[in-house]
Every structure is written in C-alpha cells, then in structure tokens.
C-alpha positions in Angstrom: 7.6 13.9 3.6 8.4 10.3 2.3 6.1 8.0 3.7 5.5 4.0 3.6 2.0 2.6 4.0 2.1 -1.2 4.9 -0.9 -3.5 5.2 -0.5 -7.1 6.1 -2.6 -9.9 5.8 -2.9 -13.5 5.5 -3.3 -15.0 1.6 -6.8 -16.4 2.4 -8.6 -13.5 3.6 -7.0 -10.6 1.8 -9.3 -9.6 -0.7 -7.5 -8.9 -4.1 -9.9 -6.6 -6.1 -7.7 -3.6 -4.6 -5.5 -5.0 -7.5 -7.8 -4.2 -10.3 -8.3 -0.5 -9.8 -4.4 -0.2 -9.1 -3.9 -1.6 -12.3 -5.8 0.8 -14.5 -3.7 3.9 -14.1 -0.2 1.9 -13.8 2.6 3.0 -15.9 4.8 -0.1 -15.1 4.0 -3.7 -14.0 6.2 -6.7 -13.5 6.7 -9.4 -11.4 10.3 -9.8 -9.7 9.1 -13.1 -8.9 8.2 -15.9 -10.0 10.0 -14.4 -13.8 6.2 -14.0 -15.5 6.2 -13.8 -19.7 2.3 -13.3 -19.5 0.5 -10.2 -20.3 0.4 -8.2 -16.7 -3.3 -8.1 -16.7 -5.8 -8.0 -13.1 -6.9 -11.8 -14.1 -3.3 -13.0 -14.6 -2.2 -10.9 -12.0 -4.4 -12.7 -9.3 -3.9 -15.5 -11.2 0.0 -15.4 -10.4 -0.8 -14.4 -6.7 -3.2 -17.6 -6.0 -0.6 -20.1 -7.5 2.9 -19.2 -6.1 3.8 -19.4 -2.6 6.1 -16.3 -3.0 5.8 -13.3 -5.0 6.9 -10.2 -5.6 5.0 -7.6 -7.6 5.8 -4.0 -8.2 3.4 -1.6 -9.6 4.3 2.5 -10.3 1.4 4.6 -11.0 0.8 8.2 -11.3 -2.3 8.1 -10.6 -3.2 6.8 -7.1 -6.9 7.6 -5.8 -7.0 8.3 -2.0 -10.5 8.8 -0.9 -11.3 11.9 -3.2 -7.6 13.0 -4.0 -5.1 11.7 -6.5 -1.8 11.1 -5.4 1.1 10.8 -8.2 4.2 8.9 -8.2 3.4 6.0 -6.0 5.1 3.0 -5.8 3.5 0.0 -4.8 4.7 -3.2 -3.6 2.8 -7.0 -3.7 4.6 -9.6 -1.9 3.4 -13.0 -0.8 5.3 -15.3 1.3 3.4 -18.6 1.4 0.2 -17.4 3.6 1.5 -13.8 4.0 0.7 -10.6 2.4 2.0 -7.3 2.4 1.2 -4.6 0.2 3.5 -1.4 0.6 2.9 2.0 -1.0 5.5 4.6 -0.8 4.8 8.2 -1.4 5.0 11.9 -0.7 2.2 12.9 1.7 3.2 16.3 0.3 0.6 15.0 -2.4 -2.4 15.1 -0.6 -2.0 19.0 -0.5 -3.8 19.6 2.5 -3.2 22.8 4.8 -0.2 20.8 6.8 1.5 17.4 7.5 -0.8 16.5 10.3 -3.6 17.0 8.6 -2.4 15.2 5.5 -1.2 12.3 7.5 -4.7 12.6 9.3 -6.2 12.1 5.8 -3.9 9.2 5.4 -5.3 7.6 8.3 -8.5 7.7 8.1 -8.2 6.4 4.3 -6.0 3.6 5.9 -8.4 2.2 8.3 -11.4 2.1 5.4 -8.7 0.1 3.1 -8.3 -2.3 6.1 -11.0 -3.0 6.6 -13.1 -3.4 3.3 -9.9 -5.6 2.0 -9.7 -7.5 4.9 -5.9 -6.9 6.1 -4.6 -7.8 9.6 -2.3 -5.2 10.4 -1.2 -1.7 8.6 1.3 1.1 9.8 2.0 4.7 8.4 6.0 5.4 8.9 8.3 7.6 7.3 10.8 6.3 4.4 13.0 3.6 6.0 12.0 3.9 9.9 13.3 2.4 12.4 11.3 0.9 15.3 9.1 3.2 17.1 9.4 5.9 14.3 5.7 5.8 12.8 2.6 7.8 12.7 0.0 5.1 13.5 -0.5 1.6 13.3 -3.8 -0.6 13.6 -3.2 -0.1 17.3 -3.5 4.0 17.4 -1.2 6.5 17.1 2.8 6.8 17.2 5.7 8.8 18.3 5.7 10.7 15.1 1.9 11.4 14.9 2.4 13.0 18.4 5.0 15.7 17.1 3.2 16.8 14.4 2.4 20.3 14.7 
C-alpha cells in the first residue's frame, strides 16, 4: 500500500538534524529550489534551508530506518515556505513486512508520533498515495476513516 507520511512545522522550531541521518544512505539529492551548484552536503543543506524563504528539497534513499526496520525506496520531500515546513515521505508500507497492513500502519504510527515529537513538528498525518479529504489512517489528532477499516 502506497502511503504518504507528512509532518508540518514552523521553520523556527523544527529541528533539522533529522536531515543528517537522511542524508547518509541517499542515492540522489537536489534542490528544485532555490537552483543550488554546491555540494549537497547536511551543512549546506541546512545551510540552504535557514537562508531561503522557500525551498524545495528532494531526497531518494533506499535505505530508510524506521525504528528498527529498514524501509527501501522512499522518497522524501523538504519544502519551506517562509516560516513553514513540511517534510513528506512516500512509501510502500508493504516494507515494514509485518504480519498485516494494520499492524504495519500501527508500526507506522507509533514511529510517527516519536518523530514528532523529538523533531519538534506541529502536525503529521499517515494517508494513502494522493488522498482526498477524510481518506487517512491517523493524524496528530487520533485515528481516521482508513485506520478504522483495516482488518
């Protein structure tokens, strides 16, 4: 199952060391905005972040750690829009390999809520690829109409 995991925040509370261990395992890294020449390192990176009022940052990896499982294939997406952030992460939660999709989107969640909370977002929601309103799993305010159908 295709799944989106978006985290919002504002710029000056969001805590940007998330970035660094993204980084490591990336395969590919560039900025769609501002048009960057640099080398796309976690110091530049950041660096790029704390002196544009928008940006947008994509980051593939193969190699995503969630909680104690690797996840491959994930796309990730950095945008700031003057004091807003949102990070997206896109993925199969066919990945996690647990025993079924609840329980993988339970291990999603609770690896969600730590992520909140020790980078210091606002706001996250789990929702399948391209949802419309109401179609998600849980948000920062419990659970949704999909999470309620899983068997």
């Amino acid at each position: 199952m295709l799944i989106e995991v978006i985290y919002r925040g504002l710029f000056s509370i969001v805590d940007f060391s998330f970035v660094k261990k993204i980084l490591v395992d990336a395969r590919e890294v560039y900025f769609t905005s501002p048009d960057v020449n640099s080398p796309i390192i976690f110091n530049s990176v950041v660096s790029i972040i704390n002196s544009n009022d928008y940006v947008d940052l994509v980051i593939n990896t193969d190699c995503l750690k969630i909680k104690n499982k690797i996840v491959p294939k994930v796309f990730i997406n950095i945008g700031r829009n003057n004091e807003e952030i949102e990070v997206l992460l896109f993925f199969d939660s066919k990945d996690l390999k647990e025993s079924n999709e609840k329980m993988n989107i339970d291990y999603i969640r609770n690896w969600t809520i730590e992520f909140h909370r020790q980078y210091n977002f606002e706001y996250y929601i789990c929702q399948i690829d391209n949802a419309d309103e109401g179609e998600y799993y849980f948000d920062s305010n419990g659970t949704g109409y999909l999470y309620n159908n899983l068997i």
